[in-house]
Backbone as CSV, one residue per row, in Angstrom:
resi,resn,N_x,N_y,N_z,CA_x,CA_y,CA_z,C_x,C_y,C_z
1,UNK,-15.213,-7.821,6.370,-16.052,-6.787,5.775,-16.763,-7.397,4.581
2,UNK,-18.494,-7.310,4.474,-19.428,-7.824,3.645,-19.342,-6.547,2.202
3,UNK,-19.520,-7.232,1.549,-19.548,-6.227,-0.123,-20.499,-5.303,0.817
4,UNK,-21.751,-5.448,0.807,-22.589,-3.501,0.999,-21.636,-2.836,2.140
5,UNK,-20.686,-3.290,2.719,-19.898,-2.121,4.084,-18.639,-1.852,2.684
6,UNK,-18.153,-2.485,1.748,-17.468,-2.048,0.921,-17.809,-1.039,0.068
7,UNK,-18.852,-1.409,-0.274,-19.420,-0.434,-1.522,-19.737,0.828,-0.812
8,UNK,-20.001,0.897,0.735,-20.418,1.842,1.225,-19.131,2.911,1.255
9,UNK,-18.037,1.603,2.019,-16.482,2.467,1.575,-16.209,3.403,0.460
10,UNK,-16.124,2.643,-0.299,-15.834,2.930,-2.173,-16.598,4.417,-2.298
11,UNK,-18.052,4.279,-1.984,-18.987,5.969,-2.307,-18.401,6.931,-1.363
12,UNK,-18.588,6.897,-0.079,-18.226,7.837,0.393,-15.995,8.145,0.122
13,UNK,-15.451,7.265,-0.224,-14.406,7.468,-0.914,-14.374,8.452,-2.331
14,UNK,-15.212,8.271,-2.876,-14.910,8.955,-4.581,-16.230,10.166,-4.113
15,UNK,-17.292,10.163,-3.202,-17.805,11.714,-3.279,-16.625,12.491,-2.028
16,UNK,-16.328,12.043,-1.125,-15.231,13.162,-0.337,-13.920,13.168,-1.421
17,UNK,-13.752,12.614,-2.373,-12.687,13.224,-3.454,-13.074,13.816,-4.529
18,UNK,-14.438,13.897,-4.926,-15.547,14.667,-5.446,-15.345,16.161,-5.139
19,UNK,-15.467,16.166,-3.921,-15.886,17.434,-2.976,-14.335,18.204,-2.855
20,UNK,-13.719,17.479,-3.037,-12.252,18.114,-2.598,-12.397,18.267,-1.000
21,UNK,-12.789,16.868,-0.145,-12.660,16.705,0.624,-11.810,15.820,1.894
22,UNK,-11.038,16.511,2.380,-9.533,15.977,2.286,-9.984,14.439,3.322
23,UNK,-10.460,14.208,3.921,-11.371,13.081,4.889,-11.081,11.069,3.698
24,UNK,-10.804,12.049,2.598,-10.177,11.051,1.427,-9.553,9.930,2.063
25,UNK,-8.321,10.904,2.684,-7.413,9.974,3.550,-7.517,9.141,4.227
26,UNK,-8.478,9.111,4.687,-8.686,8.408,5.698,-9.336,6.878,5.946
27,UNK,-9.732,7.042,4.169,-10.416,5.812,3.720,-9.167,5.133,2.589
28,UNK,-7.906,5.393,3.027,-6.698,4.755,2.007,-5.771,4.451,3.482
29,UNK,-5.616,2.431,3.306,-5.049,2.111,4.154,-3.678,2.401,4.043
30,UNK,-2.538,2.460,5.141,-1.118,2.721,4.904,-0.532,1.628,3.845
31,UNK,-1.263,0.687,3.764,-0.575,-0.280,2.337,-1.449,0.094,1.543
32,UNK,-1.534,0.798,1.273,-2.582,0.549,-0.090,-1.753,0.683,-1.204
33,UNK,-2.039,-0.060,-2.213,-1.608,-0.151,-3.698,-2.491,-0.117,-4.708
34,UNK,-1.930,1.484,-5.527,-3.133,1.606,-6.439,-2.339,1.512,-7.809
35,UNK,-2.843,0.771,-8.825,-2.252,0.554,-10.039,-2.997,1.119,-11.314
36,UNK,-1.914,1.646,-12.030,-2.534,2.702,-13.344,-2.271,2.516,-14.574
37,UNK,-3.190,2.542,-15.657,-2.749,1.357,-16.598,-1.543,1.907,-17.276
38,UNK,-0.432,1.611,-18.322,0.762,1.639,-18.849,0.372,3.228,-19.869
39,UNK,-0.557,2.764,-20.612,-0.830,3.635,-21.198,-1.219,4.720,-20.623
40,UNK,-1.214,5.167,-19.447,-1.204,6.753,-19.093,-0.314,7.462,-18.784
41,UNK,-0.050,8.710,-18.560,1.277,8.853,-18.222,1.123,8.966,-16.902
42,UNK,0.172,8.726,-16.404,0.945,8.224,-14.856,0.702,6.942,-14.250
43,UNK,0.811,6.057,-15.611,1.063,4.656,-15.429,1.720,3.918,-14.305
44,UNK,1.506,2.422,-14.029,2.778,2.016,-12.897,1.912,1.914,-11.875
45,UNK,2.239,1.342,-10.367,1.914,0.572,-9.863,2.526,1.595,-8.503
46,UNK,1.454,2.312,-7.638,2.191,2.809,-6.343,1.546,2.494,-5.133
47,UNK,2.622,2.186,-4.062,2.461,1.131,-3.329,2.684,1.943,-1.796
48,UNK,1.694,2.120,-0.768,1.527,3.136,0.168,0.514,4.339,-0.079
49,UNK,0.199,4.527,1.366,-0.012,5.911,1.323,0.025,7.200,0.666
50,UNK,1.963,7.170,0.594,2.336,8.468,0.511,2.681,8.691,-0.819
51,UNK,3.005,7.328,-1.657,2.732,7.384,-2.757,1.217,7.464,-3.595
52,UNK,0.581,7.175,-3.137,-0.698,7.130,-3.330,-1.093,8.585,-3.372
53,UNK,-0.854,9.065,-2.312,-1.678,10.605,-2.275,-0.634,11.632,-3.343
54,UNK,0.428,11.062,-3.553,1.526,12.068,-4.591,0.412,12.004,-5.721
55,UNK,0.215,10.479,-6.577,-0.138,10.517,-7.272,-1.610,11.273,-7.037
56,UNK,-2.594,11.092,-6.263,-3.556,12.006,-6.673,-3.610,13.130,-6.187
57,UNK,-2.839,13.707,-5.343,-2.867,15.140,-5.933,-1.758,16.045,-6.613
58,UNK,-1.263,14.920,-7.744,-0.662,15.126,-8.491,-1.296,15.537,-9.813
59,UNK,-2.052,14.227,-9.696,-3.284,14.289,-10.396,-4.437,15.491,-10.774
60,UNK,-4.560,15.790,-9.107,-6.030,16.414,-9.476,-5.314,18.507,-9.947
61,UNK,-3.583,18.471,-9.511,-3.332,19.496,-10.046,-3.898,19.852,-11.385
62,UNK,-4.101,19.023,-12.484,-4.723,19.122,-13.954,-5.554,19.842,-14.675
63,UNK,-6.309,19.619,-12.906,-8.015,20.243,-13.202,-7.849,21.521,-12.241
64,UNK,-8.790,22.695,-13.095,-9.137,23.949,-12.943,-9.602,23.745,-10.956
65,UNK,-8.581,24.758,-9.942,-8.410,25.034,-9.333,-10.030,25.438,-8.688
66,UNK,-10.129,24.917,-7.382,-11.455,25.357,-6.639,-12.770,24.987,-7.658
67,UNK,-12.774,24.111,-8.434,-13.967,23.549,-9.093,-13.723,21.815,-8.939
68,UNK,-14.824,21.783,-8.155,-15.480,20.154,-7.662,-15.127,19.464,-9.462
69,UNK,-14.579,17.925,-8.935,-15.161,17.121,-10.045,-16.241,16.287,-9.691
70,UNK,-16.863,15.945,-11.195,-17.956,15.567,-11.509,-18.062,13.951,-11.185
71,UNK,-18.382,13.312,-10.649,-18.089,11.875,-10.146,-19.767,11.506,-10.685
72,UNK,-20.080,11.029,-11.758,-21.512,10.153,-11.959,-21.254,8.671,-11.657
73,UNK,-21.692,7.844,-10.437,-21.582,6.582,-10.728,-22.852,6.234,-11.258
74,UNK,-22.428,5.324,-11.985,-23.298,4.361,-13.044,-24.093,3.107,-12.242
75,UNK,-22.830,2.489,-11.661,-23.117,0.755,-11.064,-21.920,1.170,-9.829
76,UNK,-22.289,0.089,-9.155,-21.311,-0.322,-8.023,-21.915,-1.453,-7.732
77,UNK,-20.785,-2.350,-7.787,-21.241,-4.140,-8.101,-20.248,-4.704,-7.241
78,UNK,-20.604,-5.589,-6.011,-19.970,-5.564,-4.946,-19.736,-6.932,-4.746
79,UNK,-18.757,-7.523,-4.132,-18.598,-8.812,-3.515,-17.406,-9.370,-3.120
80,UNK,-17.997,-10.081,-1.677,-17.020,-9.971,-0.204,-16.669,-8.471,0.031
81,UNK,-14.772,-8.879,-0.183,-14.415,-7.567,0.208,-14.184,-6.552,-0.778
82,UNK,-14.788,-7.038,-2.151,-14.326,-6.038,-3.251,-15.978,-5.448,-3.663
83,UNK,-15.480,-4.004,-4.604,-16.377,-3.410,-5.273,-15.831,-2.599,-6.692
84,UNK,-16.988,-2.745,-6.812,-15.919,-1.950,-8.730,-16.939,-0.894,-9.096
85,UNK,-16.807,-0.072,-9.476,-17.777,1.458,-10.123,-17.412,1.581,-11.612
86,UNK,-18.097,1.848,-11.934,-18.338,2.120,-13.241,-19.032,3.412,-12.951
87,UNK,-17.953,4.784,-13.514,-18.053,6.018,-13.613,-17.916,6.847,-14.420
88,UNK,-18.604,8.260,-14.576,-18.140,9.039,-15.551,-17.595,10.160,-14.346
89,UNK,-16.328,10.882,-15.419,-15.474,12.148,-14.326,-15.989,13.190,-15.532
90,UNK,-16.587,14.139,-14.928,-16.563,15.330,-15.660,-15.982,16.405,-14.649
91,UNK,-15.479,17.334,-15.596,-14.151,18.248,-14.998,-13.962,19.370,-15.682
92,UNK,-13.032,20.175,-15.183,-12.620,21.060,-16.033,-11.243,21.462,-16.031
93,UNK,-10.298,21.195,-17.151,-9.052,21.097,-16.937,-8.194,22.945,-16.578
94,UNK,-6.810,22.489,-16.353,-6.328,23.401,-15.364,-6.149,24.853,-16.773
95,UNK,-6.364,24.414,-18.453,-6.408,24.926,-19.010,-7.641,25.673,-19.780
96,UNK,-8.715,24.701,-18.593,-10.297,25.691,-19.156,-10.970,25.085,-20.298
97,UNK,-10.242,23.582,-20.471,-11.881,22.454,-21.317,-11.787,21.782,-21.091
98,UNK,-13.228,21.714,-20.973,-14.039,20.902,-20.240,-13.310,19.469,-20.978
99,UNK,-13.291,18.378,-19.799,-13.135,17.316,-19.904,-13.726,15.987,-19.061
100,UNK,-14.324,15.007,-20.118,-14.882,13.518,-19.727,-14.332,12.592,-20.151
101,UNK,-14.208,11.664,-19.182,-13.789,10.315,-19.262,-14.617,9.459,-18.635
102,UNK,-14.231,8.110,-18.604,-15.130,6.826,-18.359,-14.151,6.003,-17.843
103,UNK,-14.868,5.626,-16.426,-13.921,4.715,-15.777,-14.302,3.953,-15.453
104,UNK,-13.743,2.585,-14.694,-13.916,1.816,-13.842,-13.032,1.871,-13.076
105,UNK,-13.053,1.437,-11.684,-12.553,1.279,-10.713,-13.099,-0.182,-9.529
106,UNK,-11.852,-0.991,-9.385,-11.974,-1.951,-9.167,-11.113,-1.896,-7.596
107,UNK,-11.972,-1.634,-6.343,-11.100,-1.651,-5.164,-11.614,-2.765,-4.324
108,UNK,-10.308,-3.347,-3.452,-10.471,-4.379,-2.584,-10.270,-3.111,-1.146
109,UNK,-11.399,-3.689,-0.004,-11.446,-2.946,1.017,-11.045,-4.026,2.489
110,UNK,-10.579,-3.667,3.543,-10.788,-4.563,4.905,-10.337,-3.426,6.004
111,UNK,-11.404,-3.927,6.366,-11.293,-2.888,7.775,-11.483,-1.526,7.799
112,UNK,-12.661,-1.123,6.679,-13.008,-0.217,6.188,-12.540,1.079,5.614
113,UNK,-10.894,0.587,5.460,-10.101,1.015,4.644,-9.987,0.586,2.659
114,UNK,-9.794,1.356,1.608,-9.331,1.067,0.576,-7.752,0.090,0.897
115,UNK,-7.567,-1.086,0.246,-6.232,-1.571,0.158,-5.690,-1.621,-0.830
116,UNK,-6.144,-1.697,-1.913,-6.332,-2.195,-3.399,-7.246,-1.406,-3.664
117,UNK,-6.305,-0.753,-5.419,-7.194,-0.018,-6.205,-7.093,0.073,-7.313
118,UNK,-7.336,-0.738,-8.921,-7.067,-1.182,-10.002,-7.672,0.118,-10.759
119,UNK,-7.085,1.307,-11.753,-7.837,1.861,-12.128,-8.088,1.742,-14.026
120,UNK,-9.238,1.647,-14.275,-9.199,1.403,-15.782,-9.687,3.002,-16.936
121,UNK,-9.570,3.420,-17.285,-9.851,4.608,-17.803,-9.571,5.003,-19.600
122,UNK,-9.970,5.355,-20.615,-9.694,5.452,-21.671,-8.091,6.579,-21.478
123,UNK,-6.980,6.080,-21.577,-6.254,6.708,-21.582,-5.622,7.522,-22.489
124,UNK,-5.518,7.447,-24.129,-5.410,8.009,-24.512,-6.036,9.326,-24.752
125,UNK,-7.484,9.099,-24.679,-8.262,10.750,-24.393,-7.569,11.262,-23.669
126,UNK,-7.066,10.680,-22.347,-6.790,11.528,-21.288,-5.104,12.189,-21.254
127,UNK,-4.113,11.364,-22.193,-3.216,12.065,-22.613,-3.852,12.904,-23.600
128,UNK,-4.487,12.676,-24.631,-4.465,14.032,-25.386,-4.766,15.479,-25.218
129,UNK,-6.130,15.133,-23.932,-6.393,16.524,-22.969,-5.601,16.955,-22.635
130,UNK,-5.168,16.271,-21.701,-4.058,16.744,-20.997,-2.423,17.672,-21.687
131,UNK,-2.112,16.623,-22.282,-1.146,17.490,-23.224,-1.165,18.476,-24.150
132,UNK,-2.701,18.955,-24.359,-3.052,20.309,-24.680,-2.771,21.624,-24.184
133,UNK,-2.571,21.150,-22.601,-2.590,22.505,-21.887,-1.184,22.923,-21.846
């Protein structure tokens, strides 16, 4: 798989999780390993599927129920089998403020599956939101 069939992966990956569109799945291989930096609290390194999907919709419990998040990509900068985004998430948390962050995301793809997924994010904003509610 050439970087543009990756990058193509990667978009339609983060708008069907945009959409709250469950088709998500389907673009996360059964190994996949997605790693989260220390400083968040849902730091650590999970390895599969089924860990994978705990964590995000563990995750997306946070945010205010039946409202889409905001996925702006910036860049998507591609090569071989990897691609990385540079994004903003706008949202609205499960306590009703509004919340933005800034990410990157750094995924390795083959076989037009996600395998690898490095995520970088200002984390302390995102504990402090969070632990508001």
């Amino acid at each position: 798989m050439g970087a543009p069939a990756a990058a193509d992966v990667v978009r339609e990956y983060l708008s069907c999780l945009g959409r709250g569109d469950a088709r998500f799945e389907e673009l996360l291989a059964d190994e996949v390993v997605w790693w989260v930096p220390p400083g968040s609290e849902a730091g650590g390194t999970y390895r599969g599927k089924a860990e994978v999907l705990q964590l995000i919709t563990g995750g997306s419990s946070k945010y205010a129920a039946g409202e889409p998040l905001k996925m702006t990509i910036e860049h998507v900068v591609a090569e071989d089998d990897w691609a990385c985004v540079q994004m903003i998430l706008d949202a609205r948390t499960a306590g009703g403020q509004p919340y933005r962050n800034y990410f990157h995301l750094a995924f390795q793809v083959r076989d037009g599956q996600i395998v690898l997924a490095k995520e970088y994010l200002d984390t302390q904003h995102a504990n402090d939101t969070f632990a508001e509610q």
